[in-house]
C-alpha positions as CSV (number, residue, x, y, z in Angstrom):
1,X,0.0,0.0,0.0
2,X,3.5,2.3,0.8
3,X,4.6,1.5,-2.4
4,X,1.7,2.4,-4.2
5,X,0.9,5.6,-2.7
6,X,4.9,6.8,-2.9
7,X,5.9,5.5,-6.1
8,X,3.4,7.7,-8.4
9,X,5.1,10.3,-6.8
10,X,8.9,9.3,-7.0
11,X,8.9,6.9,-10.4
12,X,8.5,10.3,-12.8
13,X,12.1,12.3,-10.7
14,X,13.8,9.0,-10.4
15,X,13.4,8.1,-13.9
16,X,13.8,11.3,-15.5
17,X,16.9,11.9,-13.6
18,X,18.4,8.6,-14.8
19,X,17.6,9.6,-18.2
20,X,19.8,12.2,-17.8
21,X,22.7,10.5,-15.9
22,X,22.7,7.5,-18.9
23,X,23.1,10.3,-21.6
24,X,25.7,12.0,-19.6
25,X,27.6,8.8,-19.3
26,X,26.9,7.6,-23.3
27,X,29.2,10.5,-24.2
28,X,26.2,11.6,-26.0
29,X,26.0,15.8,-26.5
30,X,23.4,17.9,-24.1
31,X,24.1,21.4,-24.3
32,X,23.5,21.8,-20.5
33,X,24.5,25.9,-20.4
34,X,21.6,26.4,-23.9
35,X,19.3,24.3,-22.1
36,X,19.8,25.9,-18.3
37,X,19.5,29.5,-20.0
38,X,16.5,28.0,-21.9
39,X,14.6,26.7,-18.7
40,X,15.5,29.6,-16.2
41,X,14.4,32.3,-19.1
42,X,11.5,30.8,-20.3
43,X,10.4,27.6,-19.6
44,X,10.3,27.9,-15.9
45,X,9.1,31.7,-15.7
46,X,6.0,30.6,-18.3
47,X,5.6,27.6,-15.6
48,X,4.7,30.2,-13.5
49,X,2.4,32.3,-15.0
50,X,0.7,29.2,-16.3
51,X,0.3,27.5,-12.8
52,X,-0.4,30.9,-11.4
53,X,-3.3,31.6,-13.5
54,X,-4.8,28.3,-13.3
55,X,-4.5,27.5,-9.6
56,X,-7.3,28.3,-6.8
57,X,-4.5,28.9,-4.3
58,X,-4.7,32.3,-2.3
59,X,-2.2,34.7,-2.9
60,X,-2.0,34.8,1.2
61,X,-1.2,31.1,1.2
62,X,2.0,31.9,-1.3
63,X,3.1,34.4,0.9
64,X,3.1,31.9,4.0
65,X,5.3,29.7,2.4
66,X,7.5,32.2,0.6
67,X,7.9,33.6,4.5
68,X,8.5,30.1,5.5
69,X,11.1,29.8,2.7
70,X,12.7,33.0,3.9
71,X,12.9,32.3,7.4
72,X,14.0,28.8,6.8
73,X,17.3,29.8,4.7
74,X,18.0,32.3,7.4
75,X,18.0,30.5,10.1
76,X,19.8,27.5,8.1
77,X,22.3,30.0,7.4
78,X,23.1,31.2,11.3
79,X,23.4,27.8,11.8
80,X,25.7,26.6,8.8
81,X,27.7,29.5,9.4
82,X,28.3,28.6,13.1
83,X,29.3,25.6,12.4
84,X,31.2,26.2,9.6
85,X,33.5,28.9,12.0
86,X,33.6,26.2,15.0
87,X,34.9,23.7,12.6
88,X,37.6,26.3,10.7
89,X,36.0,26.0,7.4
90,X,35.7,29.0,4.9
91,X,32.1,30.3,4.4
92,X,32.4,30.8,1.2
93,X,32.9,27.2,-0.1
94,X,30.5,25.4,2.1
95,X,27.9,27.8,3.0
96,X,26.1,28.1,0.4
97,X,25.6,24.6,-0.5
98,X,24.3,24.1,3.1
99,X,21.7,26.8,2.7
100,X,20.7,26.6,-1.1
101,X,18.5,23.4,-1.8
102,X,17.7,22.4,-5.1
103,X,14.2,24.0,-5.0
104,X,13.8,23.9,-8.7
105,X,15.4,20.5,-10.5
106,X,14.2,18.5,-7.8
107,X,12.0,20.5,-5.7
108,X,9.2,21.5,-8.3
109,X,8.4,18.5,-9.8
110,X,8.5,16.3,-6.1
111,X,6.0,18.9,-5.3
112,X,4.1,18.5,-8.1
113,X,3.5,14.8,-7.9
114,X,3.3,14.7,-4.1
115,X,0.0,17.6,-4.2
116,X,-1.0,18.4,-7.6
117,X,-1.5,21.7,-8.9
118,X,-1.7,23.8,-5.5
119,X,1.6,21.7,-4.3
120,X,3.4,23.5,-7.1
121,X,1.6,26.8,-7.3
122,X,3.0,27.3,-3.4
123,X,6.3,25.1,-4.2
124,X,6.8,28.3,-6.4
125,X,6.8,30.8,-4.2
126,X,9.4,29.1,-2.5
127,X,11.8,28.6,-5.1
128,X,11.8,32.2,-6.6
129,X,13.1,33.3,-2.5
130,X,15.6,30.5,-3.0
131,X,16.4,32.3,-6.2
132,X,16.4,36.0,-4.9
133,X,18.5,34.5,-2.1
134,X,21.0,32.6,-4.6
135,X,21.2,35.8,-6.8
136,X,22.0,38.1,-3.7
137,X,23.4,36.7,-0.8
138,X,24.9,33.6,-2.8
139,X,27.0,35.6,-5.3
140,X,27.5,38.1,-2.6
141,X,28.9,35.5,-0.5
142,X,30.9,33.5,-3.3
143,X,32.2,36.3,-5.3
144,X,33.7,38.7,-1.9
145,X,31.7,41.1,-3.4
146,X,30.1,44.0,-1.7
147,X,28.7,45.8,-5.2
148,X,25.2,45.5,-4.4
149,X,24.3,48.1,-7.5
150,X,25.6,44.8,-9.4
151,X,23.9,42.1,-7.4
152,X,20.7,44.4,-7.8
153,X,20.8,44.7,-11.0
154,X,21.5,40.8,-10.8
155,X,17.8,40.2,-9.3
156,X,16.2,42.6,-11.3
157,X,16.9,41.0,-14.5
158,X,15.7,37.7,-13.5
159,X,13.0,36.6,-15.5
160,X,11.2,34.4,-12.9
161,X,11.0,37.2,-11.2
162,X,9.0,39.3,-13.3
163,X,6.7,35.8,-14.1
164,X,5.6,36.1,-10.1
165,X,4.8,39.6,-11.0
166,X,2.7,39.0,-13.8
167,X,1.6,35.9,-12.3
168,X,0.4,37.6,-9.1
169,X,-1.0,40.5,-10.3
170,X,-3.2,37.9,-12.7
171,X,-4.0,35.8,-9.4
172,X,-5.1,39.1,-7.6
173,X,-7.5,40.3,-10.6
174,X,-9.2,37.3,-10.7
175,X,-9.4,37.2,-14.3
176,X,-8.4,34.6,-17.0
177,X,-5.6,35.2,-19.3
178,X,-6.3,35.5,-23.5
179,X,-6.4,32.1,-24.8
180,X,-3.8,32.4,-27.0
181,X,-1.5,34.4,-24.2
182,X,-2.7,31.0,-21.8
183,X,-2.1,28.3,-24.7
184,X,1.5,29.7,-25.3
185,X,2.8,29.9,-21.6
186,X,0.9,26.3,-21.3
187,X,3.0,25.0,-23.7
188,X,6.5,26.8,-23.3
189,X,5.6,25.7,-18.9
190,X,5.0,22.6,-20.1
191,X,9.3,21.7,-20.7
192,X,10.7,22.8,-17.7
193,X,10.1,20.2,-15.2
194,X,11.4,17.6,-17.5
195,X,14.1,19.5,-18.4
196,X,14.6,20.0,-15.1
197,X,14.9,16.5,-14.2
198,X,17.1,15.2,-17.3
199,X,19.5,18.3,-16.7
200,X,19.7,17.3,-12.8
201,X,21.1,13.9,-14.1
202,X,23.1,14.8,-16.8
203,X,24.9,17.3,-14.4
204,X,25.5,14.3,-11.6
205,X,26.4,11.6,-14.5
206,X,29.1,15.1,-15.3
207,X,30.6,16.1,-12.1
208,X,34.1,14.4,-11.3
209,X,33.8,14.0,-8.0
210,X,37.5,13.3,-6.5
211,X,36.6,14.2,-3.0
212,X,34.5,13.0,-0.1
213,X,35.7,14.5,3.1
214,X,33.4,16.0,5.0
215,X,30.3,16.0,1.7
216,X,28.8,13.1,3.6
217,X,28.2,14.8,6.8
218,X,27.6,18.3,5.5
219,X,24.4,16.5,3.1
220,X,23.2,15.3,5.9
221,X,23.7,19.0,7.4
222,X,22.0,20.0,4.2
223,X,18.8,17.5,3.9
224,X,18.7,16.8,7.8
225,X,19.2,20.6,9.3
226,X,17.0,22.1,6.1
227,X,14.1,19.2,7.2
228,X,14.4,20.0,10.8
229,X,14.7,24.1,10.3
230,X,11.8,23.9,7.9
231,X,9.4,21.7,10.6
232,X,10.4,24.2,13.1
233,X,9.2,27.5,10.8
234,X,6.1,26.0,9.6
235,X,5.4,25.0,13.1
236,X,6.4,28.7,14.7
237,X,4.0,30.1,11.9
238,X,1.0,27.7,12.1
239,X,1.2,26.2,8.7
240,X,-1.0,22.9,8.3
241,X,-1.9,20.7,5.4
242,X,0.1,21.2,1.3
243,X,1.7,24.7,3.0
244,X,3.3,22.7,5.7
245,X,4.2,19.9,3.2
246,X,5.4,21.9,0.6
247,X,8.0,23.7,3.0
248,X,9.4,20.4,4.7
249,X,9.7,19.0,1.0
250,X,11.2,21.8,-0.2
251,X,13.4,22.1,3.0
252,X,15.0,19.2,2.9
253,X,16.1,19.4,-1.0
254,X,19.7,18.4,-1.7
255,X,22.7,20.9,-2.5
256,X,21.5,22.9,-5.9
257,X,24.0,22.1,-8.7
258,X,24.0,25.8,-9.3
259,X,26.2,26.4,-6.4
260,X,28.7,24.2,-7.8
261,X,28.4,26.6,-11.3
262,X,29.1,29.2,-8.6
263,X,32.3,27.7,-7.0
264,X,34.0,26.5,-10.0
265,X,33.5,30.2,-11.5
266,X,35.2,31.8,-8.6
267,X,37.3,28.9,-7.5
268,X,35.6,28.6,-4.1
269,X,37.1,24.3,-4.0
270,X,34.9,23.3,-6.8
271,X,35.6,19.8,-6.1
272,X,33.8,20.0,-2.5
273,X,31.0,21.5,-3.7
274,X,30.5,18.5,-6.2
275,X,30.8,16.0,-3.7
276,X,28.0,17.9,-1.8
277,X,25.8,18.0,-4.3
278,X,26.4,14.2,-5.5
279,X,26.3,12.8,-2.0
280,X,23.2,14.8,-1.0
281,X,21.1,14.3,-4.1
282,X,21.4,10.0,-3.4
283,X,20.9,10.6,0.1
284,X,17.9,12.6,-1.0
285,X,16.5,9.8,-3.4
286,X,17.0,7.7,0.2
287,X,15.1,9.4,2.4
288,X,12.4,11.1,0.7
289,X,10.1,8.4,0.5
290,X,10.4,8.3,4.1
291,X,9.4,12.2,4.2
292,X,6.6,11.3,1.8
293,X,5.4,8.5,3.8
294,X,5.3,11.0,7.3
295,X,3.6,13.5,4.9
296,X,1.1,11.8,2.8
């Protein structure tokens, strides 16, 4: 009965993400950086505006869990970085793997499968804070860089941001989108969880992965601390039913493959960061149906 209930919900991100791990390893071409600029530009911001328009969730139900999101990457981060200074370890390199889940490969379509329609509409408004936050604090963090006319300018030209916009401004109208203006961002939504998926595999089939010391315990940091931050929030703010699922899922993500992009650019130990982010993704695939089974 388990099975049945957990595997309509895992079989699509497992499988998917294998896809893209068997290609990686044929040798076979996938433009990863086309394909990343392709999703985060227009697939994913169309996802969206499409889900946005077409779900009956309340805007104030977002705006719980894009608090929760907020308040759950903050407090991750106070205690990543306290641990990260008791144990000598340079924030840069591992704090923003430890506060930066992989809200979008992975997170949107668990969501998606685990509650439908609303599950996504409110797994949203958590991954565009997990953006902002990746796009401000991240780079700020990562890069030693204290332009924030830079890192503003950053955010601003983010398209999924501009998609909540639109997409919450629709949602607060009340009123249905042209049919042709709904068609098109049905169809152009409809490619970025898959892509998602595929381009989460073909990244971990990629990554050379030559060191393990200490990724094992900082993904359980990652998936354990995020899991146990995130119960906390949606506890402190009252949060019951898809809201409080959708912030545990989304909580206890792995590492997001973009922060390896991030250390490799700036050479923040590249090689760390991939272990985190292999190491935590299988631990994910290990323990979510655990954390599906508590929630469903």
């Amino acid at each position: 009965m388990l099975l049945l209930t957990l595997m309509p919900v895992l079989a699509p991100v497992f499988i998917a993400t294998a896809i893209g791990v068997v290609w990686a390893k044929s040798g076979a071409e996938y433009p990863s950086d086309f394909i990343g600029k392709l999703v985060m530009n227009i697939g994913t911001p169309c996802l969206i505006v499409s889900s946005l328009a077409h779900t009956d969730v309340e805007l104030a139900s977002i705006s719980r869990v894009a608090l929760a999101a907020a308040l759950t990457i903050f407090f991750t981060g106070i205690i990543g970085a306290v641990i990260l200074r008791l144990s000598g370890q340079p924030l840069a390199t591992y704090l923003p793997p430890l506060i930066l889940p992989n809200n979008g490969n992975m997170g949107l379509p668990v969501c998606l499968f685990a509650f439908g329609d609303q599950g996504l509409a409110l797994a949203l408004g958590y991954f565009l804070v997990m953006v902002l936050s990746t796009f401000t604090f991240g780079i700020t963090l990562v890069a030693g860089s204290g332009d924030w006319r830079r890192t503003a300018s950053q955010v601003i030209r983010q398209p999924v941001l501009w998609a909540m916009v639109i997409g919450i401004a629709v949602l607060l109208a009340d009123v249905g989108l042209p049919k042709w203006i709904a068609n098109t961002v049905d169809l152009l939504g409809g490619f970025a969880i898959p892509l998602m998926m595929i381009t989460l595999g073909v990244s971990l089939g990629r990554l050379k992965v030559k060191r393990w010391h200490r990724s094992v315990i900082y993904s359980v940091l990652r998936i354990g601390g995020g899991l146990l931050v995130g119960w906390v929030v949606a506890l402190g703010l009252g949060l019951t039913g898809v809201e409080r699922g959708v912030v545990l899922l989304q909580s206890a993500m792995p590492v997001a493959v973009f922060t390896y992009l991030l250390a490799l650019r700036y050479e923040r130990d590249p090689q760390e960061v991939a272990a985190m982010v292999v190491a935590s993704t299988v631990l994910a695939f290990a323990v979510l149906p655990v954390i599906l089974w508590w929630l469903l």
